[in-house]
C-alpha positions as a Markdown table, in Angstrom:
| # | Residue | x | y | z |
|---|---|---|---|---|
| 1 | Unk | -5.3 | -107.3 | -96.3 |
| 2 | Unk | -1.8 | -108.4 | -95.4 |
| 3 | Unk | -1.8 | -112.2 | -93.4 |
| 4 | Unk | 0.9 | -112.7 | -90.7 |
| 5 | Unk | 2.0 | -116.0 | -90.4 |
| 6 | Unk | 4.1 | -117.4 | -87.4 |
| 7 | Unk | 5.3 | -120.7 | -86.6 |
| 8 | Unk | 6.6 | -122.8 | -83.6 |
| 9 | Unk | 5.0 | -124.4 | -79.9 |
| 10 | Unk | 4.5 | -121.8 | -78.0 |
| 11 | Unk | 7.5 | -121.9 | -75.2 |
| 12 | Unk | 5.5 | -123.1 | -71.5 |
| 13 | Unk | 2.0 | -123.3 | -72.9 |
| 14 | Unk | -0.7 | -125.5 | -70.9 |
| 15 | Unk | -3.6 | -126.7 | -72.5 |
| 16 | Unk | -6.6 | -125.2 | -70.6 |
| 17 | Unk | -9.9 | -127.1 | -70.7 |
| 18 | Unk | -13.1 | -125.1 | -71.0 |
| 19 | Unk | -15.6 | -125.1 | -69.3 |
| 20 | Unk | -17.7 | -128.1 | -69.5 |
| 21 | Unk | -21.3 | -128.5 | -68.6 |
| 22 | Unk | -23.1 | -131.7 | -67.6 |
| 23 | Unk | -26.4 | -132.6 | -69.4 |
| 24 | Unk | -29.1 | -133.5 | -67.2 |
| 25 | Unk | -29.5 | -137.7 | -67.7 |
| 26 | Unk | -32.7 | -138.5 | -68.8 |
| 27 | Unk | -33.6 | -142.0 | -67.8 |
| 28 | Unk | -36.8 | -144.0 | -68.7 |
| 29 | Unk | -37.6 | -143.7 | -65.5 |
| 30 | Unk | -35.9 | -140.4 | -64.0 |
| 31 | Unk | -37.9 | -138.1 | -62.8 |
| 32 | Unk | -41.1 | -140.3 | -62.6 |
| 33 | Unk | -43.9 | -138.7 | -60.3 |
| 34 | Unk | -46.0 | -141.9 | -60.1 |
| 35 | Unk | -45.5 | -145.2 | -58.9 |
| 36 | Unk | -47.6 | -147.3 | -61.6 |
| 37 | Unk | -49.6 | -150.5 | -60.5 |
| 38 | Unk | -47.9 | -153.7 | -61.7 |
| 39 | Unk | -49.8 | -154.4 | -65.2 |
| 40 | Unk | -49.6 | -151.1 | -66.2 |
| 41 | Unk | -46.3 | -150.6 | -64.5 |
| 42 | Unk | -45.2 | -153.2 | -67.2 |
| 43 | Unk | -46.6 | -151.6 | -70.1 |
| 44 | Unk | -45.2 | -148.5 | -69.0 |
| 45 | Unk | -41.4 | -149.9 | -69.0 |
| 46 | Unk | -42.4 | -152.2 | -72.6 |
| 47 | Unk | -43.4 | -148.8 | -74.0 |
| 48 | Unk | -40.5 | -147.0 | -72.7 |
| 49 | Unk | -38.2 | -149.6 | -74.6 |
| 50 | Unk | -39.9 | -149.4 | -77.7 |
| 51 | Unk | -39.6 | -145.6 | -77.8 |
| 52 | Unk | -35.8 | -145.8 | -77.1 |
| 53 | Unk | -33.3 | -146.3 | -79.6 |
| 54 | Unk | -30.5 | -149.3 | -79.7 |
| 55 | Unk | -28.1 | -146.4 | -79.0 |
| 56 | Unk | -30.3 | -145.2 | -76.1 |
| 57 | Unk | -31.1 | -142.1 | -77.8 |
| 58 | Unk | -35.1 | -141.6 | -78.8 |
| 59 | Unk | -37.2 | -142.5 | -81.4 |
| 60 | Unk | -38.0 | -139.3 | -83.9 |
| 61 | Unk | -41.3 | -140.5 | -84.3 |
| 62 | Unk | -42.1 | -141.0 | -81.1 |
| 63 | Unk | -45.2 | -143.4 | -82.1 |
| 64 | Unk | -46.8 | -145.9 | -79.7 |
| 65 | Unk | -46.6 | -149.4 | -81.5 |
| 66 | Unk | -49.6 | -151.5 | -82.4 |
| 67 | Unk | -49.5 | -154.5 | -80.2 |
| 68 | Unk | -49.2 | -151.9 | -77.1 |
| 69 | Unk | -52.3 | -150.5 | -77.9 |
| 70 | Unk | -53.9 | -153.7 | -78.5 |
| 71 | Unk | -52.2 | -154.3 | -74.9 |
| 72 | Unk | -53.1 | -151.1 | -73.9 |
| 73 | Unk | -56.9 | -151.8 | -74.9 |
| 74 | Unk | -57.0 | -155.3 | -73.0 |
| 75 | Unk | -56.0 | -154.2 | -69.9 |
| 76 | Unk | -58.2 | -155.0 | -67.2 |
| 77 | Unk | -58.6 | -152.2 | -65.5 |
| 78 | Unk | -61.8 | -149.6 | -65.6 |
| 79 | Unk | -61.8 | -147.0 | -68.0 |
| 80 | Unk | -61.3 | -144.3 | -66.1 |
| 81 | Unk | -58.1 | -146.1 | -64.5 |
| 82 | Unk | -56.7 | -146.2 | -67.3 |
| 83 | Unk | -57.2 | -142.9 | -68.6 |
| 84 | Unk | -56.1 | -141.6 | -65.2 |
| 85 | Unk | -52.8 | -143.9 | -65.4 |
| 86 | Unk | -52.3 | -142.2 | -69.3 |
| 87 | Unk | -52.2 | -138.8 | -68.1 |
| 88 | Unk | -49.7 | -139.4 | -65.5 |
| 89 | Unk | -47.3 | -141.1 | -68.3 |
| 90 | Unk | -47.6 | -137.5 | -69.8 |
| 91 | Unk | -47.3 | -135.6 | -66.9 |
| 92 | Unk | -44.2 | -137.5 | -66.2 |
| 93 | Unk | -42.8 | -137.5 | -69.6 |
| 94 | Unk | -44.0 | -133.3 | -69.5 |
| 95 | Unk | -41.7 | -133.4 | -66.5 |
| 96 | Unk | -39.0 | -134.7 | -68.1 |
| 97 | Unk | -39.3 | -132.8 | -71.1 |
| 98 | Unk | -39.2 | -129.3 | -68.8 |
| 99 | Unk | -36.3 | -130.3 | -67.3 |
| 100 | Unk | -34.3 | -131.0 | -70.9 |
| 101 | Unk | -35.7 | -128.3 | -72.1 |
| 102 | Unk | -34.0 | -126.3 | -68.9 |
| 103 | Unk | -30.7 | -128.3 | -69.2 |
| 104 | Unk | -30.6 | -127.1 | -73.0 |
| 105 | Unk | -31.2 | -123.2 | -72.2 |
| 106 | Unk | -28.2 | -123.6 | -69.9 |
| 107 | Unk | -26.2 | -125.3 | -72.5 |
| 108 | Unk | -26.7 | -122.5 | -75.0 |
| 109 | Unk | -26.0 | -120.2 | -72.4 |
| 110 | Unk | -22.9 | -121.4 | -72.0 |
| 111 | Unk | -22.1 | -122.3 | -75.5 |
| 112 | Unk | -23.0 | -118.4 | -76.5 |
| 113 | Unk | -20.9 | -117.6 | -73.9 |
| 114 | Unk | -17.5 | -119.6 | -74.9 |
| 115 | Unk | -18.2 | -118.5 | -78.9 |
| 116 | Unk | -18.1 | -115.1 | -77.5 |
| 117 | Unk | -14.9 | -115.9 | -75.7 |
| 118 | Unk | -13.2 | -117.3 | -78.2 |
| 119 | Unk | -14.3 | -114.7 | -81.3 |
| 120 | Unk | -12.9 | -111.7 | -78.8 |
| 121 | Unk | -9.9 | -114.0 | -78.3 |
| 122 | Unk | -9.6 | -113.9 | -82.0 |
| 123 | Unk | -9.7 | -110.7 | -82.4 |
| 124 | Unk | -7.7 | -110.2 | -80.0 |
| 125 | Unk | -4.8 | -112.3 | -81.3 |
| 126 | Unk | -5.7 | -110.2 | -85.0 |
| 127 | Unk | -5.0 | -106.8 | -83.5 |
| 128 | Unk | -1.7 | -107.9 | -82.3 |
| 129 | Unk | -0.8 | -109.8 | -85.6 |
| 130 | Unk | -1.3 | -105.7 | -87.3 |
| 131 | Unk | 0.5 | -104.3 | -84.9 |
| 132 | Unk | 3.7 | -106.7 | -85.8 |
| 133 | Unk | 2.5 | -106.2 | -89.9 |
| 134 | Unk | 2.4 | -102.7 | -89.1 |
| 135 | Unk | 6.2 | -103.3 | -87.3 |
| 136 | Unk | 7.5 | -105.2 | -90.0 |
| 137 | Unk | 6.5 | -102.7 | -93.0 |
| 138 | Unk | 7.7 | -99.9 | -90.8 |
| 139 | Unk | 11.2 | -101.2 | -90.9 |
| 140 | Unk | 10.8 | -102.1 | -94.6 |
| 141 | Unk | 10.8 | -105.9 | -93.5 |
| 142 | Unk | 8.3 | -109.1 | -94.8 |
| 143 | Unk | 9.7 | -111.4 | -92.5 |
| 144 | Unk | 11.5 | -111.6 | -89.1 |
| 145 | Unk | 13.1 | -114.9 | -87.5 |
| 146 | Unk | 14.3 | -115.5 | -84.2 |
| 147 | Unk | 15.0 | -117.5 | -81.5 |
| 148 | Unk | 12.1 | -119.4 | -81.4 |
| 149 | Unk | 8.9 | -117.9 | -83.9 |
| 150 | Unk | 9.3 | -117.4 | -87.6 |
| 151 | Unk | 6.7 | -115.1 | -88.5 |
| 152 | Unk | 6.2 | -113.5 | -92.4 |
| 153 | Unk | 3.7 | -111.5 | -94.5 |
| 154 | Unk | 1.4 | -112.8 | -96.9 |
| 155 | Unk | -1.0 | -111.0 | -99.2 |
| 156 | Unk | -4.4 | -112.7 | -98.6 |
| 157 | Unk | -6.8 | -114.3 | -101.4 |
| 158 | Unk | -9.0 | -111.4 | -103.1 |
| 159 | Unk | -12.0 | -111.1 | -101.6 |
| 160 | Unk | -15.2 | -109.3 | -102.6 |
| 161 | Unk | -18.4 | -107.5 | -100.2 |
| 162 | Unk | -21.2 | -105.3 | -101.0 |
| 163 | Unk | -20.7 | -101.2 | -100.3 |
| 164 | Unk | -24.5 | -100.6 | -100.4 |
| 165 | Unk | -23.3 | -97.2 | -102.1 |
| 166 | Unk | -26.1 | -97.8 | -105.1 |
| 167 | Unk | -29.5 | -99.0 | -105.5 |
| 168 | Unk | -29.6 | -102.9 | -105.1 |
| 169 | Unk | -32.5 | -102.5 | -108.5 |
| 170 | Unk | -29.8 | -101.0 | -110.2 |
| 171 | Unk | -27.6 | -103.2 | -110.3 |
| 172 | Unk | -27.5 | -105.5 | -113.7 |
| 173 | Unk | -29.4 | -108.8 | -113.7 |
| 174 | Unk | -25.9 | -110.9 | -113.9 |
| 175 | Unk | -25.0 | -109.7 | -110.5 |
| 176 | Unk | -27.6 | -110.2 | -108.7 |
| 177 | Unk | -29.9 | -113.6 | -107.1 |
| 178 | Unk | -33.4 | -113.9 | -106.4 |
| 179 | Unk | -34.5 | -116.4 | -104.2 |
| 180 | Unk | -38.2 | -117.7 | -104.8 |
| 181 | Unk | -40.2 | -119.0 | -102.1 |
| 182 | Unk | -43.7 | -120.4 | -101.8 |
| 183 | Unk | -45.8 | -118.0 | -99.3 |
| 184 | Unk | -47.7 | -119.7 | -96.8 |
| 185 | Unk | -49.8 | -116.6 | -95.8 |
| 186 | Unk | -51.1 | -116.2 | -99.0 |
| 187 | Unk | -52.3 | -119.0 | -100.1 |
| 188 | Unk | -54.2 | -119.6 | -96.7 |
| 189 | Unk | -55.8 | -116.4 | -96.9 |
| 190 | Unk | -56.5 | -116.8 | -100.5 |
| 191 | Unk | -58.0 | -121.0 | -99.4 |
| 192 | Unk | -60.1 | -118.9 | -96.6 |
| 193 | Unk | -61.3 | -116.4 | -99.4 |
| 194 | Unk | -62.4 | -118.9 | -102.1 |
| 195 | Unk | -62.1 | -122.2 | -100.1 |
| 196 | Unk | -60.2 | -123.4 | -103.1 |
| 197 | Unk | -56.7 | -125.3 | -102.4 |
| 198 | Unk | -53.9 | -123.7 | -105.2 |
| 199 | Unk | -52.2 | -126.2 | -106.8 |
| 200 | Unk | -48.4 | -127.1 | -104.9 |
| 201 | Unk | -50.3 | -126.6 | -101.4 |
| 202 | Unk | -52.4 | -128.9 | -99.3 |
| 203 | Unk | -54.5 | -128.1 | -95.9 |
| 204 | Unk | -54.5 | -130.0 | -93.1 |
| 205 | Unk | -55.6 | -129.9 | -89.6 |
| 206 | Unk | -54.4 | -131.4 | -86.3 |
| 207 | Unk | -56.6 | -132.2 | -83.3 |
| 208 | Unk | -54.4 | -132.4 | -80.0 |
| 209 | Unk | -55.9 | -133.7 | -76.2 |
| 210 | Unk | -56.4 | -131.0 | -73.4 |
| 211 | Unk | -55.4 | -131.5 | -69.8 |
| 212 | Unk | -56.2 | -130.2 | -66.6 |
């Protein structure tokens, strides 16, 4: 297909700025639900700092270091203070995590919402690029000047797509890929059928804490 090509500012144009959303700023500390005593409150802050970045982004990993949980195991506080004082970090940092999770959804949102903006913009802008082609070859023209646009036809590269009018198997090998992937459902069920691990694959099995 035929490529129109123009040229030039475009006379009176203003930049418009899209529409911006602003993500939710999760603090250390934002959002805390709990007050924590002053040892523990402490800890709290050390472990918040280890967990953060230079950069003030997080750690990947997200793994408590060791000397905190030697710190963590000296405390002197009960057991069950401690434990109780644990599951409020989580609750907090659960807290947190919900409302990232929230301020992401409405990020997408919006993001889908400006791609599909700016593809029918496109398309747009492509419909009335034919309709000057179409112009152009009407009057036997490949190019038109004026006051201020230059604008010409260009034959685009060659390009090549799939008709799906014939059998994909009957194609010849040379034009055609296979991609070959290891399947994960089969070699559990056949582990759970022979309890025998096939070579390439390992088991494993997580253990995670309940709360309620």
């Amino acid at each position: 297909m035929a490529k129109l090509y123009e040229r030039g500012p475009i006379p009176g144009a203003v930049p418009v700025a899209p529409p911006t959303a602003t993500p939710l700023a999760i603090a250390p500390h934002a959002l805390a639900l709990y007050q924590f005593p002053g040892a523990f409150s402490q800890w709290f802050a050390a472990l918040d700092q280890a967990l953060t970045a230079p950069d003030g982004s997080e750690l990947a990993a997200g793994e408590i270091p060791a000397d905190l949980v030697t710190a963590f195991d000296g405390m002197e506080l009960a057991l069950s203070d401690k434990l109780d004082w644990a599951v409020k970090i989580i609750r907090t940092w659960e807290t947190q995590e919900a409302a990232a999770r929230g301020e992401a959804e409405a990020i997408s949102r919006l993001v889908t919402t400006l791609r599909a903006f700016a593809a029918a913009r496109e398309r747009r802008a492509d419909a009335m690029r034919g309709l000057i082609i179409r112009a152009l070859e009407s009057a036997r023209m490949r190019s038109w000047e004026g006051p201020t646009w230059k604008t010409w036809i260009q034959a685009n590269p060659r390009s090549v797509r799939w008709t799906g009018e014939i059998d994909v198997d009957k194609l010849p090998p040379e034009l055609t890929r296979v991609t070959v992937m290891p399947d994960l459902g089969a070699a559990k069920k056949v582990i759970d059928e022979t309890g025998e691990v096939p070579d390439g694959f390992e088991v494993t099995q997580e253990k995670h804490l309940r709360i309620r």
